[in-house]
N, C-alpha and C positions, 0 to 999 in steps of 0.2 A: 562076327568076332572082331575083335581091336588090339589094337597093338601099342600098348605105352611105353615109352621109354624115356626112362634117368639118365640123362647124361653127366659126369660126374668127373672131378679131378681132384683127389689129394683134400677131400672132406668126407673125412669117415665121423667126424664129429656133426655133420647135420643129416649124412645120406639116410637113416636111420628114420630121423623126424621126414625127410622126403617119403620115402617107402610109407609108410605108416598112414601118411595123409592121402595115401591114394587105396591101400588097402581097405583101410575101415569106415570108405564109401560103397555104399549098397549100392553099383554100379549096375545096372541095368540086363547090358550085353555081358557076355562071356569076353573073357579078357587075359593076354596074358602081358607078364609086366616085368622089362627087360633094363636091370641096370649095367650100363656101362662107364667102364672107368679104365685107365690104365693102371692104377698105384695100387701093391699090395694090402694097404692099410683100409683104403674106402672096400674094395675089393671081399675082405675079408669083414668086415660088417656086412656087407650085402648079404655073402653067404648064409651067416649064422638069419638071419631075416626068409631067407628064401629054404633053409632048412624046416620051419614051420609053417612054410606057405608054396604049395606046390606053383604057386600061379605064377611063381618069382624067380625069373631065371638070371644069372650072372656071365655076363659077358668084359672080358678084359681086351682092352683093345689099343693099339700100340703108343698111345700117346702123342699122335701128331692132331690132333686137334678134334673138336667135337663134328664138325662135318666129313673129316676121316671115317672116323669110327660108325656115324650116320650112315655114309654109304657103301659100309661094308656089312651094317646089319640090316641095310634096306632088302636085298636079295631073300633074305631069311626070315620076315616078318610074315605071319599066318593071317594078321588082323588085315578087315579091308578099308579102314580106318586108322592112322598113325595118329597118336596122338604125343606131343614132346613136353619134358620141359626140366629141370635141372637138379642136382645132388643138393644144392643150397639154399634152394626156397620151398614154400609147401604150399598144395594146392588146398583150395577152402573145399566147405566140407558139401557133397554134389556137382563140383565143377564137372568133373568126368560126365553125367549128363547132362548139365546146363549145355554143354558144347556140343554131345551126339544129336542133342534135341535138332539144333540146324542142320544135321545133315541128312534129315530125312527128306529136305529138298534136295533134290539129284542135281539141282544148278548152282549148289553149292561145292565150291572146291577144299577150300579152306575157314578156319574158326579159330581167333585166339581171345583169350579172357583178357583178363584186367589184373596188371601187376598192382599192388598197391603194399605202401615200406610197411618195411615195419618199426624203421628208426622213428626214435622222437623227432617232434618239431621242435624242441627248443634248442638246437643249434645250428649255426646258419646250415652245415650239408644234410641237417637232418632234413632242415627245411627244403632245400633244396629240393630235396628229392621227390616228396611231396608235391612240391610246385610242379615237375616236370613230369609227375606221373598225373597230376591232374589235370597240364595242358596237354598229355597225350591223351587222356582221355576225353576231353571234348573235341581234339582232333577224329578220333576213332567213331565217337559217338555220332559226329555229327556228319563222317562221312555214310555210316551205317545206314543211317535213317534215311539218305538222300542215296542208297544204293550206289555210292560209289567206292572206288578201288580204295583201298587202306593194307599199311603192312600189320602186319604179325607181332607178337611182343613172343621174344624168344624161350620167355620163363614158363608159358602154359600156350600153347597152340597145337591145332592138329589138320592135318591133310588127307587127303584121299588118295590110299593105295593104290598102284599099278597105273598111276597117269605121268610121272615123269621114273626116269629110269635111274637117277642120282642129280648129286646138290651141287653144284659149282663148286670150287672148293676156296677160294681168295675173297671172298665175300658175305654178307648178313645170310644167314640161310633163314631165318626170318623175313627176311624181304623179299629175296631171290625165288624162292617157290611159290610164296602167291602172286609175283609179276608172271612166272611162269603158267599159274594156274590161270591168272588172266588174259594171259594170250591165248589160251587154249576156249575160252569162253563161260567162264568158272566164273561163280560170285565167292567176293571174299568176305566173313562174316565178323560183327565181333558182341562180345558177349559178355557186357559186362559183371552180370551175377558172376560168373566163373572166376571169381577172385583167385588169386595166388601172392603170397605175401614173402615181400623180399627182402632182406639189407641191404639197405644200397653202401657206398664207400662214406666215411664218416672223417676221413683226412684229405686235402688237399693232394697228395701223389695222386693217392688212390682213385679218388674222382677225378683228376686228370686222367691217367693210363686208362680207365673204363671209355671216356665219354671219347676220348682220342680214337679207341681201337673204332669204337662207336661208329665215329663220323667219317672215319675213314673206308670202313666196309660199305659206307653204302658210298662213298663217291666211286667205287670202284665197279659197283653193278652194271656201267654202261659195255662194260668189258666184257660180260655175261651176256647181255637178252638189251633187245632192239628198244629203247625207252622211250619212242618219240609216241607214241597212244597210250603211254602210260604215266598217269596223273602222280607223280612222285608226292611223297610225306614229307622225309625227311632231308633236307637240304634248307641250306643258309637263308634263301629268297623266301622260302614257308616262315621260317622263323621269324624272321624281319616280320612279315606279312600279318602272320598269327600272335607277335606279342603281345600286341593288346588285349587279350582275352586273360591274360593271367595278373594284371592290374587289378583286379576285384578278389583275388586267390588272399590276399594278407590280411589282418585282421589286428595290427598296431602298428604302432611306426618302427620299430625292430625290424618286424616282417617286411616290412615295406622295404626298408633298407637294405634288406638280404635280397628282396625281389630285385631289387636295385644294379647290385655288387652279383649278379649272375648273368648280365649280356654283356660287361668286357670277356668274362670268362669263358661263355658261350663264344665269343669271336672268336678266342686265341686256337679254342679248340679246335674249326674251322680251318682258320687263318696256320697253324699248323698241319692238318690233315690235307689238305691243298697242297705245302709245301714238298711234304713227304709223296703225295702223291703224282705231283705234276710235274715235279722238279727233279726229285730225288729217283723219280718211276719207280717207289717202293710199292707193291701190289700186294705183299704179302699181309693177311691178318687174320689167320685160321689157325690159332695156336691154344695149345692150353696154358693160362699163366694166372695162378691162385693169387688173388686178391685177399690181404690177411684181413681188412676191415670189414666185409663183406662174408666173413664165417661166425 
């Protein structure tokens, strides 16, 4: 059996299209499928959804952030198999087994898909988004292939029940559980058929506050779990390192220019989440906070 679960905040307007994209997958295993949310409104669309499907149970949970509520339904979960991913995007159609398929090797710990927008490209954050889901995907792909460590994309990933006991809480719970599953001697897997298809922010605040919370969660992992044998993704030095791979991503000179007009903004983003975190020793980034561009 498996365990999925919607994690959700204050999007009764997509949870609906979430639920749906995991139901009307001819899933394999037995499965049951747990949304959580705190706010009445998402809460109550669950319901009426889980009224005609037994498999659909509703969980309301207090509102202090999505790794809260994670490890308070961890204890309660039947599947030996977690599989996560979110109220605002939806999974393509077999992802659920694109991702069981790996874990019929027992040396696997973890497995997460491939986010991919669903925004246009014809403006520069649509672009954006695109470019950085493409450079995380030849990051992921290429660690894959070469068996090495890689994080998790928090939108469709799943872990192996009963090997850690809860999720750190001030930190990527994307990241944090497969370093964990890697110290443990766990392969972390990825997958790219297992699409899941996202909005990303399409204003300037809003891609800031996302890519900020972003980059600050994972500077904060060192605070969690021992990182010296473990080959980090995402940080400033990769980036620098890896830009060159996304120079071939454009396809006019617009593009190009947008590819351009995205490493001062990449710095600041950095160059901020540093400050906050080194200076300020603000640690906190486990919160729920609805992003309007992005529903």
């Amino acid at each position: 059996m498996i365990s999925i679960i919607i994690t959700s905040y204050k999007e009764p307007e997509t949870i609906g299209k979430a639920i749906s994209a995991i139901t009307r997958q001819n899933i394999k295993e037995k499965y049951e499928l747990i949304v959580s949310a705190p706010d009445k409104e998402t809460i109550d669309v669950a319901k009426s959804y889980a009224k005609k499907n037994k498999k659909i149970k509703v969980f309301q949970d207090p509102g202090k952030g999505k790794t809260f509520a994670l490890n308070l339904l961890l204890p309660k979960l039947k599947g030996n198999i977690i599989v996560l991913t979110d109220g605002d995007v939806y999974a393509s159609e077999n992802s659920i087994n694109e991702i069981l398929k790996e874990f019929e090797n027992k040396e696997v710990g973890c497995v997460t898909g491939q986010p991919v927008p669903s925004n246009s490209k014809d403006n520069k954050y649509g672009y954006w988004a695109h470019l950085l889901c493409y450079a995380a995907h030849r990051l992921r792909f290429d660690r894959n292939k070469k068996g090495k460590f890689l994080e998790c994309s928090g939108y469709l990933w799943a872990f192996r029940n009963n090997v850690i006991k809860s999720i750190p809480q001030e930190t990527a719970e994307d990241t944090i559980v497969p370093i964990l599953f890697y110290q443990k001697g766990y392969k972390i897997k990825y997958v790219p058929q297992a699409e899941v298809y996202v909005k990303y922010p399409s204003n300037l605040k809003d891609f800031l506050d996302q890519k900020k919370r972003t980059a600050k969660a994972h500077e904060t992992l060192s605070q969690y779990a021992d990182l010296k044998n473990v080959p980090r993704m995402k940080t400033l030095k990769n980036e620098i390192l890896e830009s060159y791979k996304i120079f071939s991503y454009h396809k006019s000179f617009k593009e190009f220019y947008w590819t351009l007009s995205l490493f001062p903004f990449r710095l600041y983003i950095w160059l901020v989440s540093f400050f906050k975190l080194y200076v300020k020793k603000d640690y906190k980034v486990d919160a729920w906070d609805r992003v309007e561009s992005t529903k």
